[in-house]
N, C-alpha and C positions, 0 to 999 in steps of 0.2 A: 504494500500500500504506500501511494505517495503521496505526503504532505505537502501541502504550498505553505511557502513561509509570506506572512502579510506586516508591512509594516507597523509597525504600533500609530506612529502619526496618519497612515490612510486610516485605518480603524476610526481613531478622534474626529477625525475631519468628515466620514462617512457618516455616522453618529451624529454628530454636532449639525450637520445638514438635516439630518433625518430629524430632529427634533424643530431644528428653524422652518420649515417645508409643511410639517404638519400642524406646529402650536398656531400658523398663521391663519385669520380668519378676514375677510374682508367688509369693510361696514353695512353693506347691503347682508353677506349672510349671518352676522350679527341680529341684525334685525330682523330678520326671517327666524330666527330662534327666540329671539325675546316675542314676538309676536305666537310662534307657536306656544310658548307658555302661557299666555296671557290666553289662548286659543282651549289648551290642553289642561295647563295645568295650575286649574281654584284650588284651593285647599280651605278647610274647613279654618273656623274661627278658633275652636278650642278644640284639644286633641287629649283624651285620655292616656297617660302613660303604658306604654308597652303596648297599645295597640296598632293596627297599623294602618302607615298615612295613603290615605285613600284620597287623589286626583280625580277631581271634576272637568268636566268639559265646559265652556260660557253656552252652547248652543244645550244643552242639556238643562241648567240652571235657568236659561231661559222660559225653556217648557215647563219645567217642575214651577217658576214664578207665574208663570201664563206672557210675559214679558213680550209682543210682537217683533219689537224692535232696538236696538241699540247700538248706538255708538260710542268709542272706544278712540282717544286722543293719547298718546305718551309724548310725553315732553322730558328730555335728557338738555342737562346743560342751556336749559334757557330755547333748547328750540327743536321742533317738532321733530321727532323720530319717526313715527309712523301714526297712522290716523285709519279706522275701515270700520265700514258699519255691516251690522249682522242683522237678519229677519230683514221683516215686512216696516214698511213707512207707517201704515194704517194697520189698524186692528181687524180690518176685513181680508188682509193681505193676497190684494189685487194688485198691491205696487212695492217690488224690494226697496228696500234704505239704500237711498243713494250713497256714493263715494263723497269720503268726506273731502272738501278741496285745503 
């Protein structure tokens, strides 16, 4: 059987890419993940210890509340991150929530 011998320094450097390449995240999919939480994942108000945390959906909540409609603004640092409205405009929901500008 034959061994390749590999530098120590490529190792480091292979490594050290490998971590800069993936820790990177770009501001758009940043906010496609903050949005999914806010989308995915409510959590209850108060949590009994040792029990487990159990993740709400907003489009769930909204039926369990009767809720037709709603909008959803975040604001980071002074200026709009993302902004989108969920359900129906009216309670007869003939017309979706429009996008918020």
């Amino acid at each position: 059987m034959r061994f390749i011998r590999i530098k120590p320094a490529a190792v480091i450097f292979s490594l050290t890419m490998g971590f800069i390449f993936t820790g990177c995240e770009t501001q758009a999919s940043l906010t496609k993940k903050r949005a999914r939480q806010v989308e995915e994942g409510l959590l209850w108000a108060v949590y009994i210890k040792g029990t487990k945390i159990d993740k709400m959906s907003l489009t769930g909540r909204m039926e369990f509340y009767k809720v037709p409609g709603v909008s959803i603004a975040v604001i980071d640092k002074r200026q709009l991150e993302w902004a989108k409205a969920y359900g129906f405009w009216q309670q007869d929901f003939e017309q979706k929530a429009g996008k918020v500008r």
